[in-house]
C-alpha positions as CSV (number, residue, x, y, z in Angstrom):
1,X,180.6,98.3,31.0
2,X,177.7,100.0,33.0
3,X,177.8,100.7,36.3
4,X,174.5,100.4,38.1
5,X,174.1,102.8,41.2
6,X,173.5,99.5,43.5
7,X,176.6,98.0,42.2
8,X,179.2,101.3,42.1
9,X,178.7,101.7,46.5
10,X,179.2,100.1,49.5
11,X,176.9,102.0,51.8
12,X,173.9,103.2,51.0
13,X,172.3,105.9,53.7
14,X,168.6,106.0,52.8
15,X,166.5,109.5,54.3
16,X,163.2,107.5,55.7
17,X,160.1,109.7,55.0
18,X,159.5,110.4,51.6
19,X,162.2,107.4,50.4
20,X,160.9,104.6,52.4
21,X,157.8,105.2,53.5
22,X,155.1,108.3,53.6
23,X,153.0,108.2,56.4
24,X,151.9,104.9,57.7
25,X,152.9,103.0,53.9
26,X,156.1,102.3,52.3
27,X,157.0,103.5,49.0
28,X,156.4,101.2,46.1
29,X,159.8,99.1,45.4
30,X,161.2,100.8,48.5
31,X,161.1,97.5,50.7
32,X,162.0,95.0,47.7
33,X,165.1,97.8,47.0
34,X,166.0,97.9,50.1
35,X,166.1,94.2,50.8
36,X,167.8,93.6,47.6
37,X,170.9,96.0,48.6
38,X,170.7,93.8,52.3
39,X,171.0,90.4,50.0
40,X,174.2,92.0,47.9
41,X,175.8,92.2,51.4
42,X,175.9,96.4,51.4
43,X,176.2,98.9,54.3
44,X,173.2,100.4,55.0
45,X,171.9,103.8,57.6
46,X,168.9,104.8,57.8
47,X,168.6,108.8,58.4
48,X,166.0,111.0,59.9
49,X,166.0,114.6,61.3
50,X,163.3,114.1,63.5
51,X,164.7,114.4,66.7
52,X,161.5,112.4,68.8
53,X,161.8,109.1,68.3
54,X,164.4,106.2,69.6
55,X,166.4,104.5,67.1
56,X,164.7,101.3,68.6
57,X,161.4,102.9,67.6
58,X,162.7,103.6,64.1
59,X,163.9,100.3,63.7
60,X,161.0,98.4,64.7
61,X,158.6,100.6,62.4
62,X,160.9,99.7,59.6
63,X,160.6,96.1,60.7
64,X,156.8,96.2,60.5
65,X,157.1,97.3,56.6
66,X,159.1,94.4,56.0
67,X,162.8,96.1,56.0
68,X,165.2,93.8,58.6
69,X,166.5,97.1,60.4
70,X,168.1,96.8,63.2
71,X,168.9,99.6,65.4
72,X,172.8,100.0,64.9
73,X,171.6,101.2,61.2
74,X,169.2,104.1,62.3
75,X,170.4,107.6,62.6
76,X,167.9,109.9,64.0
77,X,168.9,113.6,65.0
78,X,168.7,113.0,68.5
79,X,171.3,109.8,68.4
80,X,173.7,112.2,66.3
81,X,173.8,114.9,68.3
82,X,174.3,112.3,71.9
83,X,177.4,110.7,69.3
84,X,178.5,114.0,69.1
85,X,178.3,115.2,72.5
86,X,179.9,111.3,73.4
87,X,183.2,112.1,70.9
88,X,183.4,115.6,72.6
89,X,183.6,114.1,75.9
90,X,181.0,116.3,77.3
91,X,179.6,114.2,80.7
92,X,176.1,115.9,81.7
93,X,173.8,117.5,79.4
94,X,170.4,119.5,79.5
95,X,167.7,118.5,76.9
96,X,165.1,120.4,75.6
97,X,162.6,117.9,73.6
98,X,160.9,114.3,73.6
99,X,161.8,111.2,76.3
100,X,163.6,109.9,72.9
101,X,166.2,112.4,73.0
102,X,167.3,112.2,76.6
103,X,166.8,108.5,76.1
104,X,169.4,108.4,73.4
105,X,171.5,110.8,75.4
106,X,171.7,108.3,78.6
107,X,172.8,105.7,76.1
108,X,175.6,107.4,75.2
109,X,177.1,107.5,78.8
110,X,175.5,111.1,79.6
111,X,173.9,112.4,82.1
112,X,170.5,114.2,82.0
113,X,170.5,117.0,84.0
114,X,169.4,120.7,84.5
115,X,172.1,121.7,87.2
116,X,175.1,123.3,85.3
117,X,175.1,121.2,82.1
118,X,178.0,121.4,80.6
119,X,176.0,121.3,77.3
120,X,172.2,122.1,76.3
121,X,170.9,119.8,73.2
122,X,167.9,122.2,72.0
123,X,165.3,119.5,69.9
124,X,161.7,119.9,69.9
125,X,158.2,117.7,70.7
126,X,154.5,118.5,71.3
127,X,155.5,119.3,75.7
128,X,158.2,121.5,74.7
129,X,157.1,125.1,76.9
130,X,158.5,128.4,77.1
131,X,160.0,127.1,80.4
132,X,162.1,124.8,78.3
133,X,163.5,127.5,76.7
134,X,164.2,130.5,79.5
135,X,166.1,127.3,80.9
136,X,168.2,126.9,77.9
137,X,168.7,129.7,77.9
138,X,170.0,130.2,80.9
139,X,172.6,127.1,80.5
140,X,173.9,128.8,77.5
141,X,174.4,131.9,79.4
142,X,176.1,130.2,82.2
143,X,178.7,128.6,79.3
144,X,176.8,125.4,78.4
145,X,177.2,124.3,74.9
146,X,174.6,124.9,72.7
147,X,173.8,121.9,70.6
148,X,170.6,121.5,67.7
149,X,169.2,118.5,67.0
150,X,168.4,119.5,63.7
151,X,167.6,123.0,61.6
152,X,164.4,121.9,60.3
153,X,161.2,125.2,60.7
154,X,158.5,123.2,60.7
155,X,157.3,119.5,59.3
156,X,154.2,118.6,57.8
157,X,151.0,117.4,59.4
158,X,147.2,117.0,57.8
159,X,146.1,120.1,59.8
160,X,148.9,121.9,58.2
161,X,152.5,122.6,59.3
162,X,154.1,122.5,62.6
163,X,157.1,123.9,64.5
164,X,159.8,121.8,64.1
165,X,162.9,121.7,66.3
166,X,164.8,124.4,64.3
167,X,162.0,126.6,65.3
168,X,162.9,126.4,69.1
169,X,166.7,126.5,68.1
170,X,166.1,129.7,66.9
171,X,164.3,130.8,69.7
172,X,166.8,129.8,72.3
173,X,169.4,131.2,69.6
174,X,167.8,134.7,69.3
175,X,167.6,135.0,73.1
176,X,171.4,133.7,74.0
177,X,173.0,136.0,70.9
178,X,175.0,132.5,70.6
179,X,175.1,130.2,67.5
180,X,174.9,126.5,68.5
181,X,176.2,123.7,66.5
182,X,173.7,121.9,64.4
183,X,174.0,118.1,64.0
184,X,171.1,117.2,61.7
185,X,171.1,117.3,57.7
186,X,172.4,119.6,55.4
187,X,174.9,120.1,58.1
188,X,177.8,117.3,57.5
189,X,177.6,115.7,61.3
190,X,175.0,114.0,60.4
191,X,177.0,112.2,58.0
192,X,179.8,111.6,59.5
193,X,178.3,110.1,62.4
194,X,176.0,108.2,60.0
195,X,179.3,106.5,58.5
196,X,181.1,105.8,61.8
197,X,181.8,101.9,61.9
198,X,181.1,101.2,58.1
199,X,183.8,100.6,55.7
200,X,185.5,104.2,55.2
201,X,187.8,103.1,52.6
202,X,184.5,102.0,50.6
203,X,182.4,105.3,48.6
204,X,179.1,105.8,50.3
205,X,175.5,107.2,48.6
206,X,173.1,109.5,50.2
207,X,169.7,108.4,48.7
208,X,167.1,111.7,49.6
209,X,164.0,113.2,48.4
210,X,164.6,117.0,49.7
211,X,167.3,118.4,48.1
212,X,167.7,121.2,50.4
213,X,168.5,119.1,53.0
214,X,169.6,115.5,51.7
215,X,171.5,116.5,49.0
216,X,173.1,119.4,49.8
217,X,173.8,117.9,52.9
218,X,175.3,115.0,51.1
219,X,177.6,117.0,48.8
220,X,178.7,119.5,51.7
221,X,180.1,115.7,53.6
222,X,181.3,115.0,50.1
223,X,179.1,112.5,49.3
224,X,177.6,111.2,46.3
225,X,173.9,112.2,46.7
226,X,170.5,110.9,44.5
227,X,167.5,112.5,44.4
228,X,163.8,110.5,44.6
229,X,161.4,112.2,42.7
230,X,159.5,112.5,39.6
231,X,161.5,114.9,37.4
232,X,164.5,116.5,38.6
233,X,164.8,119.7,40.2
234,X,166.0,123.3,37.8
235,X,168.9,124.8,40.3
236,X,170.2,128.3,39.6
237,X,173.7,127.9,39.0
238,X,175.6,124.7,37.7
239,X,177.4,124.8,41.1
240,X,174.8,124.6,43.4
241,X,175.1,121.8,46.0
242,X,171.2,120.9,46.3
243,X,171.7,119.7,42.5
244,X,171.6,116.2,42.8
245,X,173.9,113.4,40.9
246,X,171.1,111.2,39.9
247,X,167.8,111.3,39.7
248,X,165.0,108.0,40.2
249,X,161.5,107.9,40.8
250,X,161.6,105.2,43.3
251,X,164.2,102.8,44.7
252,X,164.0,100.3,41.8
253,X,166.3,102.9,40.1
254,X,169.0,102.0,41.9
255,X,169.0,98.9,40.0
256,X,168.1,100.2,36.6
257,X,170.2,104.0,37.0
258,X,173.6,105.1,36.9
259,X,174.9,108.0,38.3
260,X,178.3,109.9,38.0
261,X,179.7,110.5,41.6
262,X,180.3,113.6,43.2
263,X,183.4,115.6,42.7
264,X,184.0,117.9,45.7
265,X,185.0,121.3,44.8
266,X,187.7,123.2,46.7
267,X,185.3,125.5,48.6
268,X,182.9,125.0,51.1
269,X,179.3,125.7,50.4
270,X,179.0,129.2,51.4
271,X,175.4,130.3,53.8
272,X,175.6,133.7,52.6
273,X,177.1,135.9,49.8
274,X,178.1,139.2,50.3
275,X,179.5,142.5,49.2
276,X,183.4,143.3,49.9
277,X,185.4,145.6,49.2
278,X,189.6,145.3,47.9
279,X,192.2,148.2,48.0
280,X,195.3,148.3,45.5
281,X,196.9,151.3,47.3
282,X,200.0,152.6,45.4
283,X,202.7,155.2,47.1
284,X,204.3,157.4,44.7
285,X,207.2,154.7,43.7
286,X,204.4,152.9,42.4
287,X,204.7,150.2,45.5
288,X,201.3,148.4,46.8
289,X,200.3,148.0,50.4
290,X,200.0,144.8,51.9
291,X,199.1,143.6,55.8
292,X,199.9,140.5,56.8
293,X,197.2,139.0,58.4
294,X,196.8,137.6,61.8
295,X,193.8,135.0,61.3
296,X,195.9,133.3,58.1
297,X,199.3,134.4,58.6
298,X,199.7,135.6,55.1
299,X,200.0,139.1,53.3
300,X,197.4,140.6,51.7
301,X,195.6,143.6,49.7
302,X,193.5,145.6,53.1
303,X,189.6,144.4,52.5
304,X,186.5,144.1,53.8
305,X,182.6,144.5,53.8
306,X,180.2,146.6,53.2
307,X,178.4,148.0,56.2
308,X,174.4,148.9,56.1
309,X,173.9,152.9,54.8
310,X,177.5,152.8,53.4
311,X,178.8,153.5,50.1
312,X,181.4,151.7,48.4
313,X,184.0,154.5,48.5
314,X,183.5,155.0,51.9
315,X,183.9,151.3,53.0
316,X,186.9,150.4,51.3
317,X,188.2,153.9,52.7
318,X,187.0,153.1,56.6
319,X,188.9,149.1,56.3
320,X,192.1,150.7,54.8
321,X,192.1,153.4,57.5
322,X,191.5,151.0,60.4
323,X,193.4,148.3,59.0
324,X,196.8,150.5,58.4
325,X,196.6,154.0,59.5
326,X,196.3,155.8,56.3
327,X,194.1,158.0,54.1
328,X,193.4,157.2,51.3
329,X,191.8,158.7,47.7
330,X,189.8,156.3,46.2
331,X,190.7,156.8,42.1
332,X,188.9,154.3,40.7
333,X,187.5,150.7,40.4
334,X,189.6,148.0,38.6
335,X,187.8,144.4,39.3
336,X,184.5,142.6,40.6
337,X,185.6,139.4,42.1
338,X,183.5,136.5,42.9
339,X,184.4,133.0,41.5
340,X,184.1,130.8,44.8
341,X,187.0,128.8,44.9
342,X,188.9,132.2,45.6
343,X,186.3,134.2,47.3
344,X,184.5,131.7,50.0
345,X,185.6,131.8,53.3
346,X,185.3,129.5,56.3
347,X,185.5,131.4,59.7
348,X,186.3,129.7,63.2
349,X,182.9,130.0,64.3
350,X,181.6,127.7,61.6
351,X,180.6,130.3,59.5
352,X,180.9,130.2,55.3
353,X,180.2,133.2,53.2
354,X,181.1,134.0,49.4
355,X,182.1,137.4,49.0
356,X,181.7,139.4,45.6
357,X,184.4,141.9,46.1
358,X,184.9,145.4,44.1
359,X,188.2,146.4,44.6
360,X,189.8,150.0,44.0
361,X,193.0,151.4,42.7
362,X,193.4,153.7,45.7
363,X,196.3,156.7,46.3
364,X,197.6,157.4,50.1
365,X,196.1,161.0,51.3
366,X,197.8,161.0,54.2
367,X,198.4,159.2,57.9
368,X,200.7,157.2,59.8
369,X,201.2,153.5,58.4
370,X,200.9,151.1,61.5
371,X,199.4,147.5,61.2
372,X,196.3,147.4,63.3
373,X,197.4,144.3,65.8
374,X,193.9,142.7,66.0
375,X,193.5,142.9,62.2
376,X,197.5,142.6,61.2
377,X,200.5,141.0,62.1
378,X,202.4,143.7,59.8
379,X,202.1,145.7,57.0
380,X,204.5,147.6,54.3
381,X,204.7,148.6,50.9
382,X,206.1,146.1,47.7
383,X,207.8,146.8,44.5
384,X,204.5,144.9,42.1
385,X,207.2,142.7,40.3
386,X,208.1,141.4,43.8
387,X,205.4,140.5,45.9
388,X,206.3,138.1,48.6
389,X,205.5,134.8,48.3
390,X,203.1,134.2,51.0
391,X,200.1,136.3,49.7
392,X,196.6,135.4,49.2
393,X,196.6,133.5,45.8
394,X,193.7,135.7,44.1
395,X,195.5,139.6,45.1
396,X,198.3,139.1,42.4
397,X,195.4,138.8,39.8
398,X,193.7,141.6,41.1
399,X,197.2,144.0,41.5
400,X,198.1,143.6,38.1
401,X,194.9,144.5,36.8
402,X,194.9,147.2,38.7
403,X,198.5,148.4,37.7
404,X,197.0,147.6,34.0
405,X,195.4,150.2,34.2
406,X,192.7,148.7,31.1
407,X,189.3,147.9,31.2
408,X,187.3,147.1,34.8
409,X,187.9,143.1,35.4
410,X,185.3,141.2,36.4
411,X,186.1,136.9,37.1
């Protein structure tokens, strides 16, 4: 039997420009589609990043195409990021955008104000001044959380485009040297305070037409997520997230399509890749170091990254002397690493980064063996037959091949 897109979900969370509408005119098919999913008694958000407008306003505008919104289904950034500040428990907060956004804040139970905020939600509009940001800024500095509305440059306009609100986020970011949390799409907020009060237990769609944003933001929430658009996009590698699961020109294809859901990898989609370096360092009983490592609490090979103007050799000689307190030889390479359900990490600060690692059979040259405490919780040598069993599940693979002594590895 054939599964229809319409008839596999539950909730359907539709992006707005570009899916419902463009401009001042809905799509064709989107209002029939949209009512036809209302008729079959399914879950329905509506989702925008712009950060401006009240979900009242939304809702009406959908209303005046025909679409029986109300505004319990619209999601706009500025709503997400006042849900979020509401299931933090955060009490006042600074805003730095439209009357929309502190209008959505209020409704949320906090207050608007610019005397020691316990949180700073940076959006954007037309009145937003420099003054908006040196006081942002200043919040931030003075310990106020730093919340985005959304991470979107700039948005089109007919006179061109236009700074958008992750324009000003940057701004206010570059000038506090502080990261802030970002609610709007790709990032997976957005989603999961999109699907707050519908049937969890039920799968839910993302229905988009950017897959930069929709999409991927989609598959990083693990959602099912379907393009709108003519032809479907070329990605560069069969694992990209911003490849959608189904493609339709317009919303009558939820009716016509079928679409094979998303199956979430075990590794989170990574913002940047970069080089490491991996040292198999063997004493003269043929032993291998390993630290045990303070942020995961298990033992591993010493590694790191490559810094800018350094080579290799010099890196992978730098992390095992910092990390341990020895000198080392480096003798010679033994494996590129990269596949990224071993090699992407998630970091406390939010951070995600897939590391293509080259890693060295290395001899010790000299110095004192002593964990470094920030980096190590201890650190020894181990018989290669014996390694202990909490150990980073890729370093096995990448001892033996070094022991192997063959042919350079690269997986």
């Amino acid at each position: 039997m054939v599964i229809m897109i319409a008839d596999r979900f539950e909730t359907f969370l539709f992006d707005l420009d570009g899916v419902i509408y463009l401009g001042d005119e809905a799509l064709p098919h989107a209002v029939d589609g949209v009512n036809r999913l209302y008729e079959q008694e399914k879950q329905i958000r509506f989702l925008t990043n712009d950060p401006r407008p009240t979900r009242e306003a939304v809702a009406s505008r959908l209303r005046e195409l025909g679409i029986r919104a109300g505004k319990e289904e619209i999601v706009t950034a500025a709503w997400a990021a006042s849900a979020h500040l509401r299931r933090k428990e955060v009490a006042t907060a600074a805003a730095v955008g439209s009357e929309g956004l502190r209008t959505e804040l209020r409704q949320q139970g906090i207050t608007v104000t610019n005397e020691s905020p316990d949180a700073v939600v940076v959006g954007a509009d037309e009145q937003t001044t420099y003054a908006d940001i040196r006081r942002a800024t200043r919040h931030i500095d003075q310990g106020a959380q730093f919340i985005g509305t959304n991470p979107d440059g700039a948005f089109p306009t007919p006179d061109g485009p236009a700074p958008g609100a992750g324009a000003i986020v940057r701004a206010v970011e570059t000038a506090t040297g502080t990261s802030p949390t970002i609610v709007g799409k790709p990032e997976p907020l957005m989603f999961e305070v999109a699907l707050e009060g519908t049937s969890v237990d039920q799968d839910a769609v993302v229905i988009g037409d950017n897959p930069a944003t929709d999409i991927l933001g989609a598959h990083r929430a693990g959602l099912t997520g379907v393009l709108v658009a003519d032809e479907a996009p070329v990605a560069a590698s069969a694992r990209d997230f911003t490849h959608p699961d189904a493609v339709i020109r317009s919303l009558a294809g939820l009716f016509s399509h079928t679409v094979t859901p998303w199956d979430n990898p075990q590794y989170s989609w990574p913002e940047d890749i970069r080089p490491g370096v991996g040292a198999v360092v063997l004493n003269g009983s043929d032993e291998v170091l390993l630290l045990k490592r303070a942020d995961r609490g298990q033992w591993a090979l010493p590694t790191g990254t490559v810094e800018r103007g350094e080579a290799v050799s010099e890196a992978i000689s730098r992390e095992v002397r910092e990390e341990t307190g020895l000198q080392i030889t480096v003798d010679r390479l033994t494996g590129v690493y990269s596949h990224p359900k071993q090699q992407v990490f998630s970091y406390p600060s939010g951070e995600t980064v897939h590391f293509v690692t080259n890693c060295f059979s290395c001899s010790v040259d000299g110095g004192t063996l002593e964990a470094d405490q920030d980096e190590a919780l201890d650190v020894g040598f181990f018989d290669t037959d014996r390694l202990p069993s909490e150990i980073l599940p890729m370093h096995p693979r990448w001892i033996a091949d070094a022991v192997e002594d063959t042919n350079v590895t690269i997986a």
